[in-house]
SEKOL-934412 format. One record per residue (C-alpha): x, y, z; residue number from 0. Coordinates in Angstrom, 2 decimals, decimal comma, always signed. Each point is the difference from the previous one (the first is absolute). Layout:
// SEKOL-934412
pt east:X; north:Y; up:Z; num:NUM
...
// end
This chain:
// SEKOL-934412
pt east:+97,25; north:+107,67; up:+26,69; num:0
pt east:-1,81; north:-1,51; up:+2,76; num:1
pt east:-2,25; north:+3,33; up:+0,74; num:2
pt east:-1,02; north:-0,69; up:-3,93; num:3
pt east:-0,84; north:-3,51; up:+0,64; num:4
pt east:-1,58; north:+0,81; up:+3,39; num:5
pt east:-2,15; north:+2,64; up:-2,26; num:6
pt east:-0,92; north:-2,53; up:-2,36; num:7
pt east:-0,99; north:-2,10; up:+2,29; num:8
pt east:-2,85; north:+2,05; up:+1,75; num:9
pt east:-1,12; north:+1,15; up:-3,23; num:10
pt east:-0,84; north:-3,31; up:-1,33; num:11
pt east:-1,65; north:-0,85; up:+3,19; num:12
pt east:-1,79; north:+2,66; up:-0,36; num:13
pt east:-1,44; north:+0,20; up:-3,09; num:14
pt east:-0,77; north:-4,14; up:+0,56; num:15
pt east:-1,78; north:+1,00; up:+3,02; num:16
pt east:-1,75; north:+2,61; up:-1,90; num:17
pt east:-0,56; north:-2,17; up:-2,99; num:18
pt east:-1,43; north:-2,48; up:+1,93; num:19
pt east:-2,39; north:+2,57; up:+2,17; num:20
pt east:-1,58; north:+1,03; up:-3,17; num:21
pt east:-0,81; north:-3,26; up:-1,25; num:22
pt east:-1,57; north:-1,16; up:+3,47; num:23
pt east:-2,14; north:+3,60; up:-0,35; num:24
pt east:-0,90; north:-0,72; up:-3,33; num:25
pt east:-1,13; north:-4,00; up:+0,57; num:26
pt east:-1,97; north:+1,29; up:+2,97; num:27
pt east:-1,72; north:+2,66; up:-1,58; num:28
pt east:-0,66; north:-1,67; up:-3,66; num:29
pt east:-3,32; north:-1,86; up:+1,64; num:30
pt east:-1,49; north:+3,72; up:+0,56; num:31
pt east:+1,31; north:+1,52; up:-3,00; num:32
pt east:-1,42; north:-2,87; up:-1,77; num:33
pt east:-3,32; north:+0,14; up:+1,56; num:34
pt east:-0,36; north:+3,73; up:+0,02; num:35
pt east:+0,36; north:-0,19; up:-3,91; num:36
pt east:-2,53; north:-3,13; up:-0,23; num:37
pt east:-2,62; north:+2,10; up:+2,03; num:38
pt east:+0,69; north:+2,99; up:-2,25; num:39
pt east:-0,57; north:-2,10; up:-3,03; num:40
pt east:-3,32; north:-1,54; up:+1,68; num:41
pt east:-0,64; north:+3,44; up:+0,85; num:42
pt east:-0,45; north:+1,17; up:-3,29; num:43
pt east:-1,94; north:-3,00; up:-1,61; num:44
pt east:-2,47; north:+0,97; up:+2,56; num:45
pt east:-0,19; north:+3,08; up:-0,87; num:46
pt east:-0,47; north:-0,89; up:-3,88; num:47
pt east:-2,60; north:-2,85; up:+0,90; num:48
pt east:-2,57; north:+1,44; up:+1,88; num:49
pt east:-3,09; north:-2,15; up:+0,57; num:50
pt east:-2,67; north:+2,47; up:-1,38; num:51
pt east:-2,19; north:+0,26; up:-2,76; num:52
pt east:+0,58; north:+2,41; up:-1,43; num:53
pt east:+3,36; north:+0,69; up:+1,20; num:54
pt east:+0,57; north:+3,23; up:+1,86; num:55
pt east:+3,86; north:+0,72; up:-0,64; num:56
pt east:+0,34; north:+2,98; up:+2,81; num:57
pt east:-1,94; north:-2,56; up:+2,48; num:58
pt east:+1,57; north:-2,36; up:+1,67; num:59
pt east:-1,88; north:-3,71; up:+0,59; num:60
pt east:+0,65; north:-3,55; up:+0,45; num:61
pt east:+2,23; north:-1,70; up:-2,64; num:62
pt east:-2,02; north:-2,06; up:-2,82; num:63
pt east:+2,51; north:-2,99; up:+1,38; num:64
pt east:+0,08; north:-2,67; up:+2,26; num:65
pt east:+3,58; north:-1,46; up:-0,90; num:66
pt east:+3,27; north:+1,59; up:+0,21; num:67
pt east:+0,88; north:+1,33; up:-3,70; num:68
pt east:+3,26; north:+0,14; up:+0,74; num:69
pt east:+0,82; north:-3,15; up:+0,47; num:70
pt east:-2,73; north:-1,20; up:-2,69; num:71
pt east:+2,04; north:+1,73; up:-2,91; num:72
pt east:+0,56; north:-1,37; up:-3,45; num:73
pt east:+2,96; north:+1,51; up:-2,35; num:74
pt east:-0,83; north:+0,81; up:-3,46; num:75
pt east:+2,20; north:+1,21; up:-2,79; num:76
pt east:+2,20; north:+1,06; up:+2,99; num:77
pt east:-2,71; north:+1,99; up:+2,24; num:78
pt east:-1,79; north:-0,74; up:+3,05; num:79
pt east:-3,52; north:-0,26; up:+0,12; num:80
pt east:-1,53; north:-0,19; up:+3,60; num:81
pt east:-3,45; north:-2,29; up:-0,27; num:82
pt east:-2,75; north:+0,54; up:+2,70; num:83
pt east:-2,46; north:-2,87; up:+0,59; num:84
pt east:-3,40; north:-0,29; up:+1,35; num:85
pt east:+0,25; north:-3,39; up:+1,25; num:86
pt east:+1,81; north:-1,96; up:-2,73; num:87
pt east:-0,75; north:+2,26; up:-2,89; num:88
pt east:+2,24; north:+3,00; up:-1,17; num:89
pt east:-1,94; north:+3,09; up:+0,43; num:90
pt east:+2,09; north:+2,51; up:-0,86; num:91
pt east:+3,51; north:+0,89; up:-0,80; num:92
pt east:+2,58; north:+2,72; up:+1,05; num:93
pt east:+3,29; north:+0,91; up:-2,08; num:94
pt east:+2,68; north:+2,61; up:+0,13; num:95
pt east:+0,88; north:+2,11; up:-3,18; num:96
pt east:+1,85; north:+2,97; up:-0,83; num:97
pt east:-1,38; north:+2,72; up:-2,14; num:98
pt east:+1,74; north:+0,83; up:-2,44; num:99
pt east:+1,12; north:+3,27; up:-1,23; num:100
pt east:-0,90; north:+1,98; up:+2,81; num:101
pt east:+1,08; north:+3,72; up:+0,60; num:102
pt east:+2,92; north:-0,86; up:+2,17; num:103
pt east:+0,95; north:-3,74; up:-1,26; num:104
pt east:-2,71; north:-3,03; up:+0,97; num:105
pt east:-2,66; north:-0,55; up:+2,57; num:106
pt east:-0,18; north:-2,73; up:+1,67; num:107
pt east:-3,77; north:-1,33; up:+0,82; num:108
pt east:-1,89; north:-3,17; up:+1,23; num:109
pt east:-3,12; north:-0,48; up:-1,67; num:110
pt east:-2,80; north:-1,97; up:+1,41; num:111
pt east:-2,15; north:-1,88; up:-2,62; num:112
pt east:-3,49; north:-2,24; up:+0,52; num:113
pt east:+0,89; north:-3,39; up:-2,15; num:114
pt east:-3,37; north:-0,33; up:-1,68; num:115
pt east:+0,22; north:+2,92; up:-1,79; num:116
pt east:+2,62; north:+1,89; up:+0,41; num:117
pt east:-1,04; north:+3,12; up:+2,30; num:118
pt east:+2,69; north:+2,23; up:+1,64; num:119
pt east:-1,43; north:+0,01; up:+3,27; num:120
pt east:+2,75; north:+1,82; up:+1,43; num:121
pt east:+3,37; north:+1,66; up:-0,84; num:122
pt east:+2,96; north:+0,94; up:+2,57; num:123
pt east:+2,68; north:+2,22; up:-1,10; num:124
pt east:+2,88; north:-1,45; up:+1,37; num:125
pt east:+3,32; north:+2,26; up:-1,02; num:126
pt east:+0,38; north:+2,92; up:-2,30; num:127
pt east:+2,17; north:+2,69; up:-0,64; num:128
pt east:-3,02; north:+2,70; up:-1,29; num:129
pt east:+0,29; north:+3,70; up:+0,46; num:130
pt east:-1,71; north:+0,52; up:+3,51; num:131
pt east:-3,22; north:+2,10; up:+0,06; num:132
pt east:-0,59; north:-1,46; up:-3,85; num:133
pt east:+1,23; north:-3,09; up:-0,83; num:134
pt east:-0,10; north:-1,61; up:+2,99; num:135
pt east:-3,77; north:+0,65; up:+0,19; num:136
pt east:-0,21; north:-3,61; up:-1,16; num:137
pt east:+0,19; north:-1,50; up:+3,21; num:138
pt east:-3,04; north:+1,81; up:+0,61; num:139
pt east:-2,89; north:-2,41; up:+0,43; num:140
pt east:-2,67; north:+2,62; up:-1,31; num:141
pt east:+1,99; north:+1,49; up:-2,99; num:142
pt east:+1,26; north:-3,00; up:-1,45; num:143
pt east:-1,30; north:-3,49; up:+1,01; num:144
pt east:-3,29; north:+1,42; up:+0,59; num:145
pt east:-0,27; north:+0,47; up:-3,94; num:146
pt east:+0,97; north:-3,72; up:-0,46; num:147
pt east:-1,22; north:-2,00; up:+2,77; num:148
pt east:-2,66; north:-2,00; up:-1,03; num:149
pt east:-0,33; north:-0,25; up:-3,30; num:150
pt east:+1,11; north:-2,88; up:-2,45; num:151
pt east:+2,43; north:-0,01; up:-3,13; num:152
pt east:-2,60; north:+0,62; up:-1,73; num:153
pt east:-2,37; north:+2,18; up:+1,90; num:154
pt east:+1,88; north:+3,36; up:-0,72; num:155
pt east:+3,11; north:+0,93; up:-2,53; num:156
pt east:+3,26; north:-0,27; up:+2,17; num:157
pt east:+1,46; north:+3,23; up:-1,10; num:158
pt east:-0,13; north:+3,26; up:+0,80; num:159
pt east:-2,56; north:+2,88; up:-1,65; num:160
pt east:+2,80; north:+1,47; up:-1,88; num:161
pt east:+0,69; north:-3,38; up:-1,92; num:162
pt east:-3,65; north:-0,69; up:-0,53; num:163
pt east:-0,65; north:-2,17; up:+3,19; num:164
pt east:-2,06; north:+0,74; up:+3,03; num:165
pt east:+2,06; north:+0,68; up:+2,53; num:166
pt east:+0,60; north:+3,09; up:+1,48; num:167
pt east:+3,65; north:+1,27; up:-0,15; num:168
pt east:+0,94; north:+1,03; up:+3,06; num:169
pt east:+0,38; north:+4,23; up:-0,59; num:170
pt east:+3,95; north:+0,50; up:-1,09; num:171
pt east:+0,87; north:-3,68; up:+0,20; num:172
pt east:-1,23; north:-1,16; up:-2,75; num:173
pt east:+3,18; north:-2,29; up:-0,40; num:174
pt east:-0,10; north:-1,58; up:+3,42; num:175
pt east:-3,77; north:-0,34; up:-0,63; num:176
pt east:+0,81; north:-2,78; up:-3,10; num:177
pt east:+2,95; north:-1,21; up:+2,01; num:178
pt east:-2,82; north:-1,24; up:+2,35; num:179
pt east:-2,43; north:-1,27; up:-2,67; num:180
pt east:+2,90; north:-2,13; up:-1,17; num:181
pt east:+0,87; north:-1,62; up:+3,08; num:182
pt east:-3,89; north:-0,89; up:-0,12; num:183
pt east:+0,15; north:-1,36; up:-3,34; num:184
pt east:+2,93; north:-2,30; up:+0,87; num:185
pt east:-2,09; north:-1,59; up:+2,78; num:186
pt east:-3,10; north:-0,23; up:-2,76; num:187
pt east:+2,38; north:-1,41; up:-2,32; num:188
pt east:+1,36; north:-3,17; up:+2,44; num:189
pt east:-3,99; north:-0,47; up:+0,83; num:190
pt east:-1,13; north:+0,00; up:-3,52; num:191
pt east:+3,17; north:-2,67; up:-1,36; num:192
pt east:+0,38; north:-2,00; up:+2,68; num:193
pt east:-3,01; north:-0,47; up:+2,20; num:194
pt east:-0,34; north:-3,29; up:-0,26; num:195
pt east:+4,12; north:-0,91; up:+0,84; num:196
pt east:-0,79; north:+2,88; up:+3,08; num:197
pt east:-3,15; north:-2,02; up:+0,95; num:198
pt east:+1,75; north:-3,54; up:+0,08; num:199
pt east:+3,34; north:+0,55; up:+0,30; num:200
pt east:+2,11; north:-1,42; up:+2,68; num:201
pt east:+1,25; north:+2,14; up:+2,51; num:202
pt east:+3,46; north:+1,61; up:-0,70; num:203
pt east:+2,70; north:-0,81; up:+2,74; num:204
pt east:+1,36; north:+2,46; up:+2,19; num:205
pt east:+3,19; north:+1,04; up:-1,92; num:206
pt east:-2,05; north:+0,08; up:-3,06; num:207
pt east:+1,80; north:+2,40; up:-1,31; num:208
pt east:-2,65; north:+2,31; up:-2,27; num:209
pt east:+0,70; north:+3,70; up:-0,20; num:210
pt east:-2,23; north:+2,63; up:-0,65; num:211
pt east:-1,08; north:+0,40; up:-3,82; num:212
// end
C-alpha cells in the first residue's frame, strides 16, 4: 500500500513538473512564434504591394506602403482587409481568399488591390492542395499572376478561354485555373461594395476575429 502511494506520489510530481515546464516553454516562446507569423503576414503584403507602375509580379520592389497594414486593418462582413497608406490616404488594399472549387479542395490566396480602381497588382498563393507539376503551377508568378497582374475589373474578362474570358487556363488545370480567378474576384468584390467603409473605416482590434471568406 505504501509502494502505491509512494508511486503516486512521484507521478503527480512529475507530470506537475512537466506540466508546468511546458507552459514556461510555451510563454517564452509565444513572443517569437507570434512575431515570426506577423513578419510572414507583412511578408506577403509586400509581396502583393509592390511600388511599381506597372507592377512586375515575378520582381520584387519596395512596398506601395508606408504604414503597417497589419495593424491598420478594418473587418468587413467578417474578413480582413489590410489598408496601405501613402501618408494619410489608403492606397491600396490586401485580403486573403480561398478559391473555390479547386482540383484538390480550396486555395487559399492574398490579393493585392490599388483602391482607386481596383487593379490586382499582385497575387500570392498562399496554401493549396493542387496536383504537383499541374495544378500547383499557380503559384507560379509567370503562368498565373502574370496573366492578371495589372489589369482592372474591367480591363479583361476574369475567366478563363474555355468559359469565354481571357485568361489563359493553365494546360490540364483548367479547374485550379478558375479556383484562382475566384479568389480574385472575391477581393474585386469587397473593393467594388465597400470601398468607401475600407477607406474610412476604423481600424479593427487585434482579436477582431474575421476569417477568411
Amino acid at each position: 500500500m505504501k509502494d502505491t502511494i509512494k508511486m503516486i506520489v512521484v507521478l503527480t510530481l512529475i507530470a506537475t513538473l512537466a506540466g508546468l515546464g511546458l507552459a514556461l516553454m510555451n510563454e517564452a516562446t509565444q513572443a517569437d512564434i507570434e512575431d515570426n507569423a506577423r513578419r510572414a503576414i507583412l511578408d506577403a503584403i509586400h509581396q502583393v504591394l509592390p511600388d511599381a507602375d506597372p507592377p512586375n509580379p515575378c520582381q520584387r520592389y519596395d512596398a506601395i506602403f508606408d504604414n503597417e497594414p497589419d495593424r491598420d486593418a478594418v473587418c468587413i462582413e467578417g474578413a480582413t482587409v489590410f489598408r496601405a497608406r501613402k501618408g494619410k490616404d489608403v492606397v491600396a488594399m490586401a485580403m486573403e481568399v480561398v478559391g473555390d472549387n479547386a482540383y484538390s479542395g480550396t486555395i487559399s490566396a492574398l490579393v493585392g488591390l490599388r483602391m482607386d480602381d481596383g487593379m490586382l497588382m499582385g497575387i500570392k498563393v498562399l496554401a493549396h492542395a493542387e496536383t504537383p507539376g499541374l495544378g500547383s503551377l499557380i503559384s507560379d508568378c509567370q503562368l498565373m499572376s502574370g496573366q492578371m497582374v495589372g489589369h482592372t475589373p474591367s480591363s479583361i474578362k476574369w475567366a478563363v478561354k474555355k468559359d469565354g474570358g481571357d485568361i489563359d487556363q493553365l494546360t490540364g488545370a483548367t479547374i485550379s485555373t478558375r479556383a484562382m480567378i475566384n479568389a480574385v474576384a472575391k477581393a474585386q468584390a469587397m473593393w467594388r461594395d465597400h470601398r468607401q467603409t475600407i477607406i474610412n473605416g476604423d481600424a479593427m482590434p487585434a482579436d477582431g476575429g474575421c476569417h477568411v471568406p
